[in-house]
C-alpha positions as a LaTeX table, in Angstrom:
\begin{tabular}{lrrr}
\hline
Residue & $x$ (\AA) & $y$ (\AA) & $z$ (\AA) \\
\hline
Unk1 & 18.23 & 8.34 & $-2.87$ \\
Unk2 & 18.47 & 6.71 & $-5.98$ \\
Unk3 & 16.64 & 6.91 & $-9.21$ \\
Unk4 & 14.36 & 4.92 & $-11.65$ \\
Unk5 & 13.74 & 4.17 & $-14.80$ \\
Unk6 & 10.26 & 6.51 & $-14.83$ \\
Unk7 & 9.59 & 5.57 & $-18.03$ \\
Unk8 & 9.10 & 1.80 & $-17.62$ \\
Unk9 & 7.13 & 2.73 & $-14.61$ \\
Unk10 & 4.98 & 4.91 & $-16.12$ \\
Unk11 & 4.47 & 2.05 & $-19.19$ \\
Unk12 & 3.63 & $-0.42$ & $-16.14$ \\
Unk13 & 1.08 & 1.73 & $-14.73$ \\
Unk14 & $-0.37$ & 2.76 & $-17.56$ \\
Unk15 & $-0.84$ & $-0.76$ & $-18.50$ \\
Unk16 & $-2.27$ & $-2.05$ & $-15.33$ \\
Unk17 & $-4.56$ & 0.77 & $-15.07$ \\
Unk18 & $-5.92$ & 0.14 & $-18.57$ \\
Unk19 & $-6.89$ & $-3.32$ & $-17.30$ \\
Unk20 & $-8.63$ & $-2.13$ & $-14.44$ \\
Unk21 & $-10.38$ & 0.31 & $-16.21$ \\
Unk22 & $-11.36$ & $-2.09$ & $-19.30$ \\
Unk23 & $-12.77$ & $-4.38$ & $-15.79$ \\
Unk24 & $-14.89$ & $-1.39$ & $-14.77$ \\
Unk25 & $-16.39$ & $-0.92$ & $-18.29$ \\
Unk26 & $-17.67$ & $-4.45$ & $-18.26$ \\
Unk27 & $-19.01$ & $-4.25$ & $-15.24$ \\
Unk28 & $-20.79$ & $-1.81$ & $-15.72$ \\
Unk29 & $-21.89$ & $-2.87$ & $-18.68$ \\
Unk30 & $-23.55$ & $-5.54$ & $-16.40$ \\
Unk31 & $-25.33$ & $-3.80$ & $-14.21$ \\
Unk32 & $-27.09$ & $-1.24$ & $-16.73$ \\
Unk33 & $-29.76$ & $-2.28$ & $-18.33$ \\
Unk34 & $-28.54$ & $-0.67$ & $-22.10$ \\
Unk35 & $-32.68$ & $-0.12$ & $-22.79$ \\
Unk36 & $-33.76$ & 1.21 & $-19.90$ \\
Unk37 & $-30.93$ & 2.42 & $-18.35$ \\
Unk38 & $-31.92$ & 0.81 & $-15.47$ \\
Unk39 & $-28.72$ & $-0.33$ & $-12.82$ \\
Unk40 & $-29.23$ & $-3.89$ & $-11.30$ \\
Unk41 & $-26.58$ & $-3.22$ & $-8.55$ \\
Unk42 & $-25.23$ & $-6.73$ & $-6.58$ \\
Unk43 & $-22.84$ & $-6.13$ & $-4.38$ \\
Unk44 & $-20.28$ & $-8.48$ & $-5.75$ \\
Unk45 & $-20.02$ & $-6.44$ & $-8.76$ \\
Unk46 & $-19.78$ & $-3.19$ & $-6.34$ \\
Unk47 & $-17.40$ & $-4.65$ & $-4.44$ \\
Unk48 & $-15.32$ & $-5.04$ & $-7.81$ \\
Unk49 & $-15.91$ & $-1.50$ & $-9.09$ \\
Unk50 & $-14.66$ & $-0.61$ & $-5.58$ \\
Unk51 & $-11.69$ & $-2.74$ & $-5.93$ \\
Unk52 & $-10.14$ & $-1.67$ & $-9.49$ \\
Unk53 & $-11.13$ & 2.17 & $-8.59$ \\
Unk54 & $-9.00$ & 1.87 & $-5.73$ \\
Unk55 & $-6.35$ & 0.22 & $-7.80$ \\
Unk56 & $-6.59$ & 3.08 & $-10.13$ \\
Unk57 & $-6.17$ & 5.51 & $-7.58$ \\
Unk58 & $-3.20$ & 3.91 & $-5.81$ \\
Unk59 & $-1.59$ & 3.70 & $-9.03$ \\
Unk60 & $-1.76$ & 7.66 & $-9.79$ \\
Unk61 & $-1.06$ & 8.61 & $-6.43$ \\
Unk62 & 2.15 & 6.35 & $-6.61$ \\
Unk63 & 2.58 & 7.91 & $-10.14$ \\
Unk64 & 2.59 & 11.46 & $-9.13$ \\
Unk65 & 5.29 & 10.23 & $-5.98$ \\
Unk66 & 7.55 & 8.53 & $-7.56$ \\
Unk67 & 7.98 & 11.42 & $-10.70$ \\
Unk68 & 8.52 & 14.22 & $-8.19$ \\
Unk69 & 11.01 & 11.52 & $-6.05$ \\
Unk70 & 12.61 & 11.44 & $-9.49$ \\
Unk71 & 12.68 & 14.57 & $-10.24$ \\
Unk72 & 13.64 & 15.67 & $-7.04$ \\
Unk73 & 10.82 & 17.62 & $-6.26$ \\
Unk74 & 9.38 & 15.74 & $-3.18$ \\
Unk75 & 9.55 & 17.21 & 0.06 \\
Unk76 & 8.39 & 14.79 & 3.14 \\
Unk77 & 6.30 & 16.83 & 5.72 \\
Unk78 & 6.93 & 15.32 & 9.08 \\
Unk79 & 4.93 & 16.22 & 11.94 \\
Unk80 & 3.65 & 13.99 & 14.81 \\
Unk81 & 0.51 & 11.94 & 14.61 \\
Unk82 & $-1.17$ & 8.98 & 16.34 \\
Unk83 & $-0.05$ & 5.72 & 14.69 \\
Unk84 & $-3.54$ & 4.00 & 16.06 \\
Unk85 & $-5.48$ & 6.70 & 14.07 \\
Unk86 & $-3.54$ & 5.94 & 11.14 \\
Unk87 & $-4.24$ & 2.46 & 11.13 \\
Unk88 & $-7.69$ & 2.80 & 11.72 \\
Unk89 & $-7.78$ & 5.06 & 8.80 \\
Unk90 & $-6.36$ & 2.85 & 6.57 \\
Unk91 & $-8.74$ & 0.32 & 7.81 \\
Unk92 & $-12.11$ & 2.66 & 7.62 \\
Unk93 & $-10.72$ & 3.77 & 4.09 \\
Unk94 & $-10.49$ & 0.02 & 2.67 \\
Unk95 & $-13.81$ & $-0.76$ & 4.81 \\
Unk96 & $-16.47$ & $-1.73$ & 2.07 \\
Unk97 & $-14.16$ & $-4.05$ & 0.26 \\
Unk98 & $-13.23$ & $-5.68$ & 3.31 \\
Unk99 & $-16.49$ & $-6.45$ & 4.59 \\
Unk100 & $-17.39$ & $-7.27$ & 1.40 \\
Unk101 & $-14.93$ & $-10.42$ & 1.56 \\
Unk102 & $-15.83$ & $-11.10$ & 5.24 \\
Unk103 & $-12.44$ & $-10.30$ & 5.95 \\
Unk104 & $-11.43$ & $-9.72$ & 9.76 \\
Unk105 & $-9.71$ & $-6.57$ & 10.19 \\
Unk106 & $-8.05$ & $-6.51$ & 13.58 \\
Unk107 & $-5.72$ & $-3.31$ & 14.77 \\
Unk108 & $-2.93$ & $-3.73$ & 17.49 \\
Unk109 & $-1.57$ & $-0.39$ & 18.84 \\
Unk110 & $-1.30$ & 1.37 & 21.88 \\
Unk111 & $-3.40$ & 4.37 & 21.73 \\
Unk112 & $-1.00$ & 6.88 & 23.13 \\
Unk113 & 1.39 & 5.36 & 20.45 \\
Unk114 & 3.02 & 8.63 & 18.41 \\
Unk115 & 5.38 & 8.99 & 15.59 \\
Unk116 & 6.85 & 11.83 & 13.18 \\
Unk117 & 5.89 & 10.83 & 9.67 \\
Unk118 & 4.80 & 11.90 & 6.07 \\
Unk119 & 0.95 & 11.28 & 7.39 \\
Unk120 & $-0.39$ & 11.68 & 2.80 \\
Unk121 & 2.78 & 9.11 & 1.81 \\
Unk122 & 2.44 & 6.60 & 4.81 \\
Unk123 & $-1.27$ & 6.59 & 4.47 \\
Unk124 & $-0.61$ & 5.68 & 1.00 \\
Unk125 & 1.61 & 2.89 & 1.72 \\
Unk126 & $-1.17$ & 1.83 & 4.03 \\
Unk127 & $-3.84$ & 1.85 & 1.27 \\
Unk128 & $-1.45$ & 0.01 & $-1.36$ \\
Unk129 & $-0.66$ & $-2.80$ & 0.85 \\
Unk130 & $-3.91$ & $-3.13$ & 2.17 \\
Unk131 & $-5.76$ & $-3.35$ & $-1.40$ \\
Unk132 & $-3.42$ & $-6.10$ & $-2.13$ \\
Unk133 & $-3.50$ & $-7.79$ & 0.51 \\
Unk134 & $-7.24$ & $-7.79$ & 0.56 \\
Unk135 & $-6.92$ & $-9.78$ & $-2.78$ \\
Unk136 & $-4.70$ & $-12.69$ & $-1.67$ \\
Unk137 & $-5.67$ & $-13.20$ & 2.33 \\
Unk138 & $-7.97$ & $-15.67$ & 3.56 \\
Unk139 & $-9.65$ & $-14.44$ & 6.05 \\
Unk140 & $-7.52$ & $-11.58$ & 8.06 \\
Unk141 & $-5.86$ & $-8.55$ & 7.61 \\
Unk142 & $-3.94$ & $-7.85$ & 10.95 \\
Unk143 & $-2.73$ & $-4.08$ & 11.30 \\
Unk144 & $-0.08$ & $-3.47$ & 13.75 \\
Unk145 & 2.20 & $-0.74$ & 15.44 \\
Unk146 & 5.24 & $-1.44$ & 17.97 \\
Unk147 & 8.13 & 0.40 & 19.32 \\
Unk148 & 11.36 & $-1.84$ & 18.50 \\
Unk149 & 14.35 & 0.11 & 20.13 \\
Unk150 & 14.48 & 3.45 & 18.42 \\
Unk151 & 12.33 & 2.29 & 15.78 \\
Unk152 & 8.63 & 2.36 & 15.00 \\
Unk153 & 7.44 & $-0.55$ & 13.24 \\
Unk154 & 4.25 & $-0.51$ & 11.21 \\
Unk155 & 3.05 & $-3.78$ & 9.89 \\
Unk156 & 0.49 & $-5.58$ & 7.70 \\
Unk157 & $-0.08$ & $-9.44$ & 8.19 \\
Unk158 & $-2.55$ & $-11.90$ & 6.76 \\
Unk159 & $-3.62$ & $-15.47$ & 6.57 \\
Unk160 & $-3.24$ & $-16.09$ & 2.99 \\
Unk161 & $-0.48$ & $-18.07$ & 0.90 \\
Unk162 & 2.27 & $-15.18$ & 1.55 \\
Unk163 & 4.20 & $-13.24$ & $-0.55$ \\
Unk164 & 6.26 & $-14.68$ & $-3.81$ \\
Unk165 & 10.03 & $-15.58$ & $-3.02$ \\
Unk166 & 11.17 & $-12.47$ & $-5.62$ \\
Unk167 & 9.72 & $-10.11$ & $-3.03$ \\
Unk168 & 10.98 & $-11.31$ & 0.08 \\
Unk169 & 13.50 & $-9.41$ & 1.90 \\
Unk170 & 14.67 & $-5.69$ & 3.05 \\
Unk171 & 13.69 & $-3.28$ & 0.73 \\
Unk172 & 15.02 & 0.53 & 0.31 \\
Unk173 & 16.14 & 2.55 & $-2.23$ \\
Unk174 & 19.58 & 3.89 & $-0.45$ \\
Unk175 & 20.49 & 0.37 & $-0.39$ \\
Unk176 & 19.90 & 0.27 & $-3.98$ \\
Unk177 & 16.51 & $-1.94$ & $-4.27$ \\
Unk178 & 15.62 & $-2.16$ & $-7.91$ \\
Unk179 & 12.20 & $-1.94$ & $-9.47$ \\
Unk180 & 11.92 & $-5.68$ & $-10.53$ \\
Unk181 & 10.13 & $-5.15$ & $-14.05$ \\
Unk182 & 9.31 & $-9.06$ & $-13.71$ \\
Unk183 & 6.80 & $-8.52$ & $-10.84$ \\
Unk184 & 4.74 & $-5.54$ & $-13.01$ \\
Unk185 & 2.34 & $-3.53$ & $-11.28$ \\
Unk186 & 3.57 & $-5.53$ & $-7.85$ \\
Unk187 & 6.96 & $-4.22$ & $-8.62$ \\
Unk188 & 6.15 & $-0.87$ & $-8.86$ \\
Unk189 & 3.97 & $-0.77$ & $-5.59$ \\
Unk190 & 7.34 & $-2.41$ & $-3.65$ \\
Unk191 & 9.39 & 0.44 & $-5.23$ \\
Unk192 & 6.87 & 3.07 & $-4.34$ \\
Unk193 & 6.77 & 1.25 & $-0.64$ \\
Unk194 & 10.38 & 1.20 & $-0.64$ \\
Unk195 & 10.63 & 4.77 & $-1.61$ \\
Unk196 & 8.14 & 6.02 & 0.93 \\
Unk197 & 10.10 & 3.76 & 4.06 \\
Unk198 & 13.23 & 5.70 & 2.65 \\
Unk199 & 12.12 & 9.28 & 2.56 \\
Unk200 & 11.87 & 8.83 & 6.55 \\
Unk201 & 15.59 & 9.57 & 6.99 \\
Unk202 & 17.79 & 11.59 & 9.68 \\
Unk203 & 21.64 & 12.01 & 9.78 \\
Unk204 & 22.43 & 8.67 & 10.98 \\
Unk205 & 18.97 & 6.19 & 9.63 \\
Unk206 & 16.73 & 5.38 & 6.85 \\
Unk207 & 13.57 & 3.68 & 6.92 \\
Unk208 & 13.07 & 0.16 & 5.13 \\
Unk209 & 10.50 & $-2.31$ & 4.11 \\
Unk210 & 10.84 & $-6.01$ & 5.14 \\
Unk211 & 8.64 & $-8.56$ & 3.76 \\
Unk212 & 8.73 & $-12.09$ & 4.89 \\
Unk213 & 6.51 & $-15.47$ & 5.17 \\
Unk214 & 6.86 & $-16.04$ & 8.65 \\
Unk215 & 4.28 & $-14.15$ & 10.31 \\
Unk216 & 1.88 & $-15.69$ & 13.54 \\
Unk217 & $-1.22$ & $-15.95$ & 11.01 \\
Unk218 & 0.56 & $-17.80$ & 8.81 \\
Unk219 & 0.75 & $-15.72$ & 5.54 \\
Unk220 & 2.47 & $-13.24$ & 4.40 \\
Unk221 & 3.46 & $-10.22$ & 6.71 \\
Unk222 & 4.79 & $-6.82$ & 5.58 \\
Unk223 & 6.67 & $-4.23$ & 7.67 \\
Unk224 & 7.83 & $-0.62$ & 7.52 \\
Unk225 & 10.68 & 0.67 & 9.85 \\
Unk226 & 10.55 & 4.35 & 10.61 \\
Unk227 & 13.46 & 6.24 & 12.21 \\
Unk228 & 12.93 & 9.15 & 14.77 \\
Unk229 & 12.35 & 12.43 & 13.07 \\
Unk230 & 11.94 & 16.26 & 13.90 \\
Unk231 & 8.65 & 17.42 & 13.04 \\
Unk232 & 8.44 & 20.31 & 10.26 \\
\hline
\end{tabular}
């Protein structure tokens, strides 16, 4: 698997994470009265707090992966879960902010549908993807799950105006993806996505990311591959 450049990843996050929290700060000085100490609480400015927290939080967990990927400390723990419960996870997990937009979350998987997977680093794809997309989509966020030969294929859809041209394609780090400084904080979420799809390897397969325009709602639609694997 190939390296990165930690440095200008850790500059990137740092960055975007000061922004987030500099967004927090304001709001909050919003909704306390500085006399009183009173909170006026609207759930707009909730719904934003929820937002740049979660922001935060992917960007530390994505941190703290990709330095021990670097490093070569990361080891994957495979064992076999239900891919419907892991999409409805992801959903209940990015609930509030959802609802909050009046977004339709919809979840397409066959409940007996089971996989062999890094459950903390898939679920944190999940969360990443689905914050973002939350920000961009119209009105849906469609979560899916499907066999395709010997692969299980995970994906993320939504209505919105899809995703920039610099970003589509097949993404993986054995096939030398790059982080693309130009696309900031995006960039280092597809590299962190990349990097998760590519830890699911076996002798013969790696997983991959594909991101493309062309999906049936119309927006953009994201997709992880994931090879068999032996449980640990």
């Amino acid at each position: 698997m190939k390296t990165i450049d930690f440095t200008t990843v850790l500059a990137i996050s740092i960055h975007d994470m000061k922004n987030s929290l500099s967004r927090v700060l304001n709001a909050l000085d919003q909704i306390v009265d500085p006399e009183t100490g009173d909170c006026h609480c609207e759930a707009p400015m909730v719904a934003q707090l929820q937002y740049e927290a979660s922001r935060i939080n992917d960007n530390l967990i994505q941190l703290l992966a990709l330095y021990r990927q670097d490093q070569g400390l990361y080891q994957p723990n495979f064992a076999c879960v239900s891919v419907h419960d892991l999409l409805e996870d992801g959903w209940l997990s990015n609930k509030p902010l959802i609802d909050h937009h009046e977004i339709e979350c919809t979840i397409d998987c066959a409940p007996e549908l089971e996989w062999s997977l890094d459950r903390q680093l898939i679920s944190a794809l999940l969360d990443n993807v689905i914050t973002n997309t939350v920000r961009y989509t119209k009105s849906l966020i469609h979560l899916a799950a499907r066999l395709d030969g010997e692969l299980l294929v995970i994906s993320i859809e939504d209505d919105g105006p899809g995703y920039p041209e610099a970003m589509l394609g097949h993404w993986s780090l054995d096939d030398g993806a790059p982080l693309n400084q130009r696309l900031g904080r995006t960039g280092v979420g597809l590299h962190f996505c990349a990097m998760v799809a590519t830890c699911h390897a076996n002798a013969a397969q790696h997983g991959q990311i594909v991101l493309h325009n062309k999906g049936p709602s119309g927006g953009g639609h994201f997709a992880v591959f994931l090879p068999p694997l032996a449980a640990g």
